[in-house]
C-alpha positions as a printed Julia matrix, in Angstrom:
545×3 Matrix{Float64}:
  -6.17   8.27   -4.15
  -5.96  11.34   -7.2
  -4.83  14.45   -5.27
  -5.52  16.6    -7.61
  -9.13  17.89   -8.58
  -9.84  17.77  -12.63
 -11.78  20.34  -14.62
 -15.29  17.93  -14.23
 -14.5   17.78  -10.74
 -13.86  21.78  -10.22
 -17.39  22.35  -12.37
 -19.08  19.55   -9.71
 -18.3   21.59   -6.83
 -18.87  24.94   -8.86
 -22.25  23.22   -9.57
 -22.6   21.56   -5.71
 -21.83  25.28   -4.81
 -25.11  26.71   -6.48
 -27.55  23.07   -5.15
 -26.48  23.96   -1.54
 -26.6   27.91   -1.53
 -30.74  26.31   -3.26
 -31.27  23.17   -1.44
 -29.05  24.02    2.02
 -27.4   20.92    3.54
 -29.91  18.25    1.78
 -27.05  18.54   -1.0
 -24.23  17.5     1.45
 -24.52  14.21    1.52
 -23.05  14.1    -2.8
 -20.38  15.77   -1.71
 -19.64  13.08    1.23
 -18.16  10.68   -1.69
 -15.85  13.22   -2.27
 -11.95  12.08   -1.94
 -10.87  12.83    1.73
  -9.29  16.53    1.09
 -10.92  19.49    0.49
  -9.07  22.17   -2.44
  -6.94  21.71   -5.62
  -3.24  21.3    -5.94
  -0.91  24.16   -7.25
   1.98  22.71   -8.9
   5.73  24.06   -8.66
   7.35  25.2   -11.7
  10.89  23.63  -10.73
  12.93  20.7    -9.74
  11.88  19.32   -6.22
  15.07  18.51   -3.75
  15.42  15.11   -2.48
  13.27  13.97    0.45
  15.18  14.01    3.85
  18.24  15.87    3.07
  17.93  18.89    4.55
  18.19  19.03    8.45
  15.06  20.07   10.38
  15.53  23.69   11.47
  14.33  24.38   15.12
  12.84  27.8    15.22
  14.84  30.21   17.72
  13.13  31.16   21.07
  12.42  34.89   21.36
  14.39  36.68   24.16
  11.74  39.36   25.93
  13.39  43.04   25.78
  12.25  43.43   29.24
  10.73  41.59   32.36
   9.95  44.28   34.42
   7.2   44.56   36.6
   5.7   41.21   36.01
   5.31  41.65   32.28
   7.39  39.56   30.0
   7.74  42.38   27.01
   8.77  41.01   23.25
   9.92  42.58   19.89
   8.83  41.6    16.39
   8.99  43.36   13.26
   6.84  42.16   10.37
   9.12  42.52    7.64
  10.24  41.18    3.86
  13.04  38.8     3.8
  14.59  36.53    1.18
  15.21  32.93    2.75
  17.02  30.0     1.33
  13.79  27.2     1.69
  14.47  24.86   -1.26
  18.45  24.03   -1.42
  19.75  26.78   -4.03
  16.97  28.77   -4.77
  16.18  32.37   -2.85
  12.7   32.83   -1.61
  11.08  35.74   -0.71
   8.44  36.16    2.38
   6.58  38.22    4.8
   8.2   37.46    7.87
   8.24  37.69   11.52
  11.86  38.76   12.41
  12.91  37.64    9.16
  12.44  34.1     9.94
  10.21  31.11    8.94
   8.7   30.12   10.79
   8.79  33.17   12.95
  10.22  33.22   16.37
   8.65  30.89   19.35
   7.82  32.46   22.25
   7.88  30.68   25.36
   5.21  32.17   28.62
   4.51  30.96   31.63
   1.06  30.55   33.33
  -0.01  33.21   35.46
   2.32  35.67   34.14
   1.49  38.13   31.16
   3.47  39.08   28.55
   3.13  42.2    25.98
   4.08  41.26   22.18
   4.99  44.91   20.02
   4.95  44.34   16.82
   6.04  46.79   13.98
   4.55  46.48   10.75
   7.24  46.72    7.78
   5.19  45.04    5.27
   3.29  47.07    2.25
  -0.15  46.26    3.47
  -2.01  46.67    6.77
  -1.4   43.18    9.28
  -3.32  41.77   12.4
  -1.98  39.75   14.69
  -4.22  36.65   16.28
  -2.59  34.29   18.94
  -4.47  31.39   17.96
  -6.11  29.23   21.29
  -5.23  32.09   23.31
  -7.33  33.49   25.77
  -6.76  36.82   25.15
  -9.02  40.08   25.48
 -10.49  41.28   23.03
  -8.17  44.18   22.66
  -5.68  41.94   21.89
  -7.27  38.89   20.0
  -6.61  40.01   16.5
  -9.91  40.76   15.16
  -9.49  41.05   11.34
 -10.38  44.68   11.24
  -8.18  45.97   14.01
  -5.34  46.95   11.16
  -1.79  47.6    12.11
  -1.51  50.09    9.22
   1.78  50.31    7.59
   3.76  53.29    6.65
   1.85  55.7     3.68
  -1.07  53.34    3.73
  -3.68  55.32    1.49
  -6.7   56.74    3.31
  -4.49  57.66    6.51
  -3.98  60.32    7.94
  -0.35  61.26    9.28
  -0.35  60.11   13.5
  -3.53  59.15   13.39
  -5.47  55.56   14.98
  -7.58  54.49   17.57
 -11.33  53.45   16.91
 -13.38  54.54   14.36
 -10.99  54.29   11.13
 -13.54  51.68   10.29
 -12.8   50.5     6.45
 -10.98  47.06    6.0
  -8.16  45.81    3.77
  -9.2   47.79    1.06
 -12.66  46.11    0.45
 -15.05  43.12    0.98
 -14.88  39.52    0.45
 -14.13  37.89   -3.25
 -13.38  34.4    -4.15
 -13.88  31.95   -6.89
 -13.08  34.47   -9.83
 -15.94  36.79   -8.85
 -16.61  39.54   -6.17
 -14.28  42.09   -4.15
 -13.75  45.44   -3.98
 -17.21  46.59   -2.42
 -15.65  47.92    0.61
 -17.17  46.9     4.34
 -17.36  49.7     7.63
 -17.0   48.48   10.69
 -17.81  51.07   13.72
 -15.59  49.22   16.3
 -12.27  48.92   14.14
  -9.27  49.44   16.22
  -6.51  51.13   13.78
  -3.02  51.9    14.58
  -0.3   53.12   12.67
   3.12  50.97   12.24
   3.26  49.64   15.88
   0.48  47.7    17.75
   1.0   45.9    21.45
  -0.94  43.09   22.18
  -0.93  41.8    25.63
  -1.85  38.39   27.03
  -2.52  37.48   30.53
  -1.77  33.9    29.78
  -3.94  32.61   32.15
  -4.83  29.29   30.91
  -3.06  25.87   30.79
   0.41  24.93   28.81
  -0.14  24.17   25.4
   0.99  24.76   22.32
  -0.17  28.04   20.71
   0.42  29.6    17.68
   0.62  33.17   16.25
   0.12  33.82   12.59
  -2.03  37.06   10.29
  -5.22  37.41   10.65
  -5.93  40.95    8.23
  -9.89  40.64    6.85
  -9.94  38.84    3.57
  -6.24  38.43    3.35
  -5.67  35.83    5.82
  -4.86  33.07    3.74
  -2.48  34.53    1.42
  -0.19  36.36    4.36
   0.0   32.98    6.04
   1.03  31.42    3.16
   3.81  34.25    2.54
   5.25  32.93    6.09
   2.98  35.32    8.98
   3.44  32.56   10.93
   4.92  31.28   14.18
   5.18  28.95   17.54
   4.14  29.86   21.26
   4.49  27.59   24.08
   2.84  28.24   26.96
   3.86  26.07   30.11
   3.17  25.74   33.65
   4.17  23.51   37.04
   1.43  20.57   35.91
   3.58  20.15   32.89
   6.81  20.43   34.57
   6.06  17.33   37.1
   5.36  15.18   34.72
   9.12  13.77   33.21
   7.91  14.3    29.68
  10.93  14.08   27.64
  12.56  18.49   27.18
  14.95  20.36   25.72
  16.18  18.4    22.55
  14.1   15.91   23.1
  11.11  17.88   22.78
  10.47  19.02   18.97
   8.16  21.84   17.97
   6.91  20.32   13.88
   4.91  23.12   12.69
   3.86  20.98    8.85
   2.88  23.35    6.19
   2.4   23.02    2.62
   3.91  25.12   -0.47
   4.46  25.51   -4.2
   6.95  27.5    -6.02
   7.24  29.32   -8.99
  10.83  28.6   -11.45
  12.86  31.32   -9.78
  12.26  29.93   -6.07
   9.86  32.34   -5.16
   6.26  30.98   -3.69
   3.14  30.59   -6.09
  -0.38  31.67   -5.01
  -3.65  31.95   -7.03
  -4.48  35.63   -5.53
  -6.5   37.7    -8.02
  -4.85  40.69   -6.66
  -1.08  39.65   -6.12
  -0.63  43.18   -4.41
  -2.68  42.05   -1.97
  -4.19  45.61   -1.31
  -7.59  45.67   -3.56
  -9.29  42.78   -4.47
  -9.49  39.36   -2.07
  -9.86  35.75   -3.08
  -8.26  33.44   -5.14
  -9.06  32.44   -9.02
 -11.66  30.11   -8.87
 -10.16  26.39   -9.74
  -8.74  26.95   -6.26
 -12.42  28.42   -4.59
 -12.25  25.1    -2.33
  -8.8   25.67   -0.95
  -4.89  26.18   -1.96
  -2.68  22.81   -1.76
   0.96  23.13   -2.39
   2.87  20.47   -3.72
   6.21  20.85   -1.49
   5.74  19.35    2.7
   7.61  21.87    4.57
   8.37  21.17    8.06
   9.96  23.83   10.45
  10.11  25.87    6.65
  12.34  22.79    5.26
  10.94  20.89    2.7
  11.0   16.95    4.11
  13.49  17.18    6.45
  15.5   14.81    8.51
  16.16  15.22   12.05
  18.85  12.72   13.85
  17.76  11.75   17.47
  18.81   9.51   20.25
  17.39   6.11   21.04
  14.82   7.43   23.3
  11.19   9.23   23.84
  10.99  12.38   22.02
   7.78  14.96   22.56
   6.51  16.05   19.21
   4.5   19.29   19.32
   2.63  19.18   15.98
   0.87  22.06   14.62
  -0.76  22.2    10.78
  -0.33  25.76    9.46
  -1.22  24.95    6.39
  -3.9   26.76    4.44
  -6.17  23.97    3.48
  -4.54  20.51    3.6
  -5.36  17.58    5.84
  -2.65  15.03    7.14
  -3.13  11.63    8.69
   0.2   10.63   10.14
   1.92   8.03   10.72
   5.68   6.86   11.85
   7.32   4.01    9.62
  10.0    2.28    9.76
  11.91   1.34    6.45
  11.0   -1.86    7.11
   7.37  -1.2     7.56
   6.66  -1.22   11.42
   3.97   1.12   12.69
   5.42   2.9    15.63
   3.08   4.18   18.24
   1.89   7.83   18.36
   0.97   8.64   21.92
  -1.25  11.81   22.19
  -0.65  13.16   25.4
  -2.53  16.49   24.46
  -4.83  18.49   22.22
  -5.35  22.34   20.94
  -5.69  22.95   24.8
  -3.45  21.01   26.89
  -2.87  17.91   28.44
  -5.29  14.63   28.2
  -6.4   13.43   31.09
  -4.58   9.81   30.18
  -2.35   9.3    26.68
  -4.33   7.8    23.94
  -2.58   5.54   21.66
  -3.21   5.82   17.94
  -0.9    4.69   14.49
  -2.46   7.11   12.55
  -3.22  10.48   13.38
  -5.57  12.81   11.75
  -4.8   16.51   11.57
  -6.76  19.41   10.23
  -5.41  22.89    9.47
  -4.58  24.96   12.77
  -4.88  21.64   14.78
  -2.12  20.59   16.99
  -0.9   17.58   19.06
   0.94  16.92   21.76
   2.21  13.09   20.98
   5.14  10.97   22.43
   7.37   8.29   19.84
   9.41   6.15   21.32
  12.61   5.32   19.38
  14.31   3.0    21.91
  12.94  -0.16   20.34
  14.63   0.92   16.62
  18.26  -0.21   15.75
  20.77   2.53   15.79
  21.54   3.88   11.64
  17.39   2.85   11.01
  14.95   5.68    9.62
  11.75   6.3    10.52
   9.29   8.44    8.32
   6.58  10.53    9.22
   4.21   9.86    6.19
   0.74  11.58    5.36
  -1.5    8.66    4.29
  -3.97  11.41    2.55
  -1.01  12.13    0.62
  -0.29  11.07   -3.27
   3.63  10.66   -4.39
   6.09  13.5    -2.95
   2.94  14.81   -0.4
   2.73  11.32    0.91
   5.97  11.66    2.74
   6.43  14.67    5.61
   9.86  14.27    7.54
  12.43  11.55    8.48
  14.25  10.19   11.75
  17.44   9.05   11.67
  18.29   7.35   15.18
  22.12   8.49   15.64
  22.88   6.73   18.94
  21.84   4.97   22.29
  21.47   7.13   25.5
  19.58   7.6    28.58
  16.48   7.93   29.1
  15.12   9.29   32.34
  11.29  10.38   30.66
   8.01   8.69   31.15
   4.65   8.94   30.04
   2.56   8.98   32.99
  -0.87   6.89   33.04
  -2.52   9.97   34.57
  -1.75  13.32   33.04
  -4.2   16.2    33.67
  -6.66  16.57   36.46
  -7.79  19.89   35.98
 -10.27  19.22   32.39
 -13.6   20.77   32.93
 -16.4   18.35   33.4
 -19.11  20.05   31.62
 -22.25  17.7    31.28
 -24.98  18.09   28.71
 -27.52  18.84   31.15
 -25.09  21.74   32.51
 -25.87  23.37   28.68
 -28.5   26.62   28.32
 -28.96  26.39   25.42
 -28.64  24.47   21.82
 -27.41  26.38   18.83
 -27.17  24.85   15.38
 -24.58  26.07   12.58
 -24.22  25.06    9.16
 -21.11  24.94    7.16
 -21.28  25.15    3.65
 -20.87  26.61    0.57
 -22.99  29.67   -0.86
 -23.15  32.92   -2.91
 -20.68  35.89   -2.06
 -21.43  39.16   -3.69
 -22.72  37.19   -7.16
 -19.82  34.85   -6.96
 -18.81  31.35   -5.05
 -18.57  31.77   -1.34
 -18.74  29.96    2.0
 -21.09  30.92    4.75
 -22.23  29.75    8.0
 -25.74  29.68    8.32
 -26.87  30.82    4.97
 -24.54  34.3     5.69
 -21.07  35.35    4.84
 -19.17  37.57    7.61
 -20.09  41.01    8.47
 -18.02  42.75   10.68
 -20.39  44.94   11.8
 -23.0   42.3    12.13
 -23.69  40.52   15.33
 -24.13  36.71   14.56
 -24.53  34.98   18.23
 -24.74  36.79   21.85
 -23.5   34.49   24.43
 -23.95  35.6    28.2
 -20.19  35.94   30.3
 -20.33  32.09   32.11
 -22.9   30.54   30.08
 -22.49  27.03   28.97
 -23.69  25.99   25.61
 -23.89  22.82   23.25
 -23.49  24.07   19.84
 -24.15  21.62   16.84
 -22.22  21.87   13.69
 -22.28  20.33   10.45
 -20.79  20.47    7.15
 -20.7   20.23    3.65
 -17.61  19.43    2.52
 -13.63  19.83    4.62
 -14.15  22.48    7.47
 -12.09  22.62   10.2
 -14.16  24.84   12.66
 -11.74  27.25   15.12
 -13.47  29.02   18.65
 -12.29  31.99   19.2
 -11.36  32.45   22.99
 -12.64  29.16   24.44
 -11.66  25.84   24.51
 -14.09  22.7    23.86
 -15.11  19.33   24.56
 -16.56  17.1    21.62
 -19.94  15.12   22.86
 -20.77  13.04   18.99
 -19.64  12.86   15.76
 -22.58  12.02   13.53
 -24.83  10.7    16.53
 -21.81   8.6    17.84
 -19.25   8.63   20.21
 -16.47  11.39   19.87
 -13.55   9.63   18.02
 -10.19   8.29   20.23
  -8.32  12.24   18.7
 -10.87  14.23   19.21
 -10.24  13.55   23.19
  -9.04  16.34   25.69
  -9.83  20.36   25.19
  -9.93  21.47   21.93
 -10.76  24.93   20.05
 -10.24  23.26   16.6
 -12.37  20.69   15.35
 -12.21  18.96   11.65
 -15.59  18.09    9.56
 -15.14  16.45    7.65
 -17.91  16.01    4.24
 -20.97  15.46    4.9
 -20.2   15.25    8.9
 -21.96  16.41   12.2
 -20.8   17.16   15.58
 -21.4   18.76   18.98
 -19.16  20.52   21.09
 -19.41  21.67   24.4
 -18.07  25.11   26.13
 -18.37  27.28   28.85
 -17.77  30.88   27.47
 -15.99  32.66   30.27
 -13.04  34.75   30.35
 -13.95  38.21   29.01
 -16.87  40.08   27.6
 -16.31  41.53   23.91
 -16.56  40.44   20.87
 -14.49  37.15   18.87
 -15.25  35.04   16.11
 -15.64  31.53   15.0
 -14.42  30.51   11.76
 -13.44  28.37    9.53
  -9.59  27.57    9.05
  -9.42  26.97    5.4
  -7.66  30.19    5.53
  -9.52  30.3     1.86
 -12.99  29.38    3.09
 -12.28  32.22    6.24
 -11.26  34.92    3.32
 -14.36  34.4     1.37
 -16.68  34.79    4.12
 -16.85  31.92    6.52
 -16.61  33.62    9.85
 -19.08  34.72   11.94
 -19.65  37.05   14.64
 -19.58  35.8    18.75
 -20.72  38.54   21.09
 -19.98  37.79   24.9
 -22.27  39.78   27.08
C-alpha cells in the first residue's frame, strides 16, 4: 500500500474537489477506491533514530494549586520550549508547561475543577477539552481568543465580549484564500490569562485537551498544544482493571522534521498570525513521517508479565492507524476494548486489529502473561508503509502478580436511546468544496461561519443525525456523547460499540448516530478532526436552545 500521494494523484483530488463542490456526493463513490488514508506525507530532512530505543516517556500528572472549596484549581502556561524528541537533535514547540505532551490532569466525577491558563505564545490560543461536557463558557470555541501580550488590534486591559475579529482573518487552504477577516458578535476575548472551569459531571474516560484558535488549529497541535485528562469515578474503581504502572496513557501522533531537528509544516503563513491553511499538495491533510508516542519517536516500554490498560488516544492531525500487537514471532495478541471516547462498554469486545481515527481513543486491555520473559511485542499500524508501519514496542522484563481482571460486565449506566425515542432526522454531508475561490471542505455545501447558526437543537431533545462522506472524515460532537445505529445500511461495526463523540468515515461511507443533547444551552460545534479539513472550513455551527 503507497503512502504517499503522487502529483496525478494530488491533481485527482484537486479535480474530485471541483466534481463534488458541482455534482455533491454523486462524485463520492470515485473517491471510495481511494487507498485507506486521507492526506500526503511530509518527509523529514534528517536521519531517523532506530525503532524502539528510546524509553516511552509517561507524561507527569498535574498537581492542582489549590482544592479549596470543592474546586480542584490547576496552572498551565502556554509557552515556547526547546525539547530533545529525536535522540541528539533540539526541537522547538508550543507547549503546555514546557512539556510534550503537556501535563495530564487527573478529576474526579462530581467534583469541578478550574484550569488557568496563561498564554506565553506569540499568537492568540483557545483551549478545548475535547469529550468534555463543559459549558459553553468554557468549551473552547475557536473565537473565544486568549490574546497574548502586544497582540495588534488590542487595547491595553481590555476583554470580555464583543472584541469579535478572529486569528487575524478567515479560512485559506489549498494554496488559495485567507486573509478576508470574519466578525463574530459573541467572541469572548481575554488578555494573557483565561480560566476555564469544568463541572466534570460525566463518566471516567479518557479526555484530552489540545488548541483550538479559528483557522489555526491544526498547525498549534502539531507544534505540541496538546495533552491527557483522565477523568475517573467509583464505577471504574470497582472494577480490578489493572492501575498505576500498569495502566499506560499512549497518546500516538505523527511528525516530520526539518535537518536541524526542528518540526516541518506546510503553513503558508509560518508566523501563524495572517494567512491560514496549508500549501495545497497537502489540502487533504498533513502526514508526518516519524510515529511519536508519549512525544518519543517508536518507543519501547518494559512491562511485567501481566494485564496492562492501554489508554490510546490519536492526536494526530490527519493520520489513521489500525493496530495491532505482534509478537516477533508473529502471534496476534488480543486487544480487549473495554471502552470508547466516552467510557466504559457495557461488556469488552475482543478485536486483533483496531482501527483509530484522529481524536479517537480506546480504552483496551493486552495481556502479556502468556509471552516468554526477554520476548517483544510491537504495536504495528497495518495502514502504515516502512518506518510508519511500526508504532511502539514491549519488552516483557519479568514475571509478577497479577491481581486484575477484566470483568464480563463493565458498565450499566449506557443510555438506551431507541430510534423511535428520535424527533427528528437531520442529514449532513461531508465533503470537499470551494473556500473563498480556493479548495475547501464544507458540511452541507457551507464552510464555517462563526456568526452563522447552522443547526438549533432544543435542551433534551433526542435526534438521529445521518452523516456521510466523501473521502477520510472523522466527525467530533461537541458536548455530547453518541451511539452509532448503521454504517452504510448495516450493523454498527464490533469498535464502533459503547459512547462515542468521535466517529471515522471513512470514503465514500454513511452512518447514523444517535444523541440526546442535554447538558447546557449555548452554542458548540461539530467538526471535522482533520485538524486541516477543521482549518479550512469544516465546522459547523450547533445551537442548543
Amino acid at each position: 500500500m503507497r503512502e504517499h500521494l503522487t502529483r496525478r494523484q494530488v491533481l485527482g483530488i484537486g479535480g474530485a474537489l471541483g466534481l463534488l463542490t458541482a455534482t455533491g456526493l454523486a462524485a463520492s463513490a470515485a473517491l471510495s477506491r481511494r487507498p485507506s488514508f486521507t492526506g500526503a506525507v511530509l518527509r523529514s530532512a534528517l536521519p531517523l533514530p532506530p525503532a524502539f530505543h528510546v524509553p516511552l516517556p509517561i507524561p507527569s500528572v498535574l498537581r492542582p494549586v489549590s482544592t479549596a472549596g470543592g474546586v480542584d484549581r490547576y496552572e498551565i502556561t502556554q509557552r515556547e520550549a526547546v525539547l530533545e524528541v529525536l535522540p541528539g537533535f533540539r526541537t522547538p514547540l508550543w507547549t503546555y508547561n514546557g512539556t510534550f505532551p503537556g501535563p495530564t490532569i487527573e478529576s474526579r466525577r462530581g467534583r469541578p475543577i478550574t484550569v488557568t491558563h496563561h498564554n506565553e505564545l506569540p499568537v492568540p490560543t483557545v483551549v478545548h477539552l475535547h469529550g468534555g461536557r463543559s459549558t459553553p463558557e468554557a468549551d473552547g470555541y475557536p473565537t473565544d481568543l486568549v490574546l497574548p501580550k502586544g497582540w495588534p488590534g488590542t487595547k491595553p486591559g481590555s476583554h470580555g465580549s464583543g472584541s469579535g475579529h478572529v486569528s487575524g482573518g478567515g479560512h485559506g487552504g489549498g494554496g488559495h484564500g485567507g486573509g478576508h477577516g470574519m466578525h463574530d458578535p459573541r467572541a469572548v476575548v481575554t488578555e494573557l490569562t483565561r480560566g476555564y472551569t469544568f463541572p466534570i459531571d460525566q463518566r471516567a474516560t479518557l479526555l484530552w485537551y489540545h488548541d483550538h484558535r479559528m483557522d489555526f488549529t491544526a498547525p498549534a497541535i502539531w507544534r505540541g498544544l496538546a495533552g491527557l485528562h483522565l477523568v475517573r469515578d467509583d464505577v471504574e474503581d470497582s472494577l480490578a482493571l489493572p492501575t498505576g504502572p500498569r495502566e499506560l496513557p499512549l497518546m500516538i501522533t505523527d511528525r516530520s522534521f526539518a535537518a536541524d531537528g526542528s518540526l516541518v509544516y506546510p503553513s503558508l503563513d509560518p508566523t501563524l498570525r495572517e494567512r491560514p491553511g496549508v500549501q495545497e499538495p497537502y489540502l487533504a491533510g498533513v502526514l508526518g513521517d516519524v510515529i511519536l508516542v508519549n512525544g518519543a519517536p517508536w518507543p519501547m516500554h518494559e512491562v511485567d508479565a501481566t494485564r496492562y490498560r492501554l489508554r490510546i488516544l490519536n492526536a494526530s492531525n490527519a493520520r489513521h492507524y489500525e493496530l495491532e500487537a505482534v509478537t516477533d514471532d508473529g502471534r496476534r495478541l488480543d486487544l480487549v476494548q473495554i471502552g470508547a471516547d466516552q467510557g466504559l462498554l457495557p461488556a469488552p469486545v475482543t478485536h486483533q486489529q483496531l482501527p483509530i481515527a484522529p481524536a479517537e481513543r480506546y480504552d483496551v486491555i493486552v495481556d502479556f502473561s502468556t509471552i516468554a520473559i526477554g520476548s517483544r511485542i510491537r504495536l504495528l499500524d497495518r495502514l502504515g508503509e516502512g518506518r510508519t508501519r511500526e508504532v511502539m514496542a514491549f519488552h516483557v522484563a519479568r514475571k509478577a502478580k497479577d491481581d486484575s481482571r477484566i470483568p464480563p460486565r463493565l458498565a450499566t449506566d449506557l443510555p438506551d436511546w431507541r430510534r423511535s425515542d428520535a424527533v427528528r432526522v437531520r442529514d449532513f454531508s461531508f465533503r470537499a468544496g470551494q473556500l473563498n475561490g480556493g479548495h475547501g471542505w464544507v458540511i452541507g455545501g457551507k464552510a464555517f461561519d462563526p456568526a452563522r447558526s447552522d443547526v438549533t437543537v432544543r435542551l433534551g431533545d433526542v435526534e438521529v443525525w445521518r452523516l456521510v462522506a466523501d473521502v477520510h472524515h472523522p466527525i467530533h460532537l461537541h458536548l455530547v456523547g453518541f451511539q452509532v445505529l448503521s454504517r452504510g445500511g448495516k450493523a454498527p461495526l464490533p469498535h464502533d460499540a459503547g459512547l462515542k463523540d468521535t466517529i471515522s468515515l471513512r470514503p465514500g461511507e454513511s452512518a447514523e448516530i444517535i444523541t440526546r443533547f442535554d447538558g447546557y444551552r449555548g452554542r458548540y460545534l461539530f467538526h471535522c478532526h482533520n485538524a486541516e479539513h477543521e482549518d479550512m472550513g469544516m465546522m459547523a455551527n450547533l445551537e442548543i436552545v
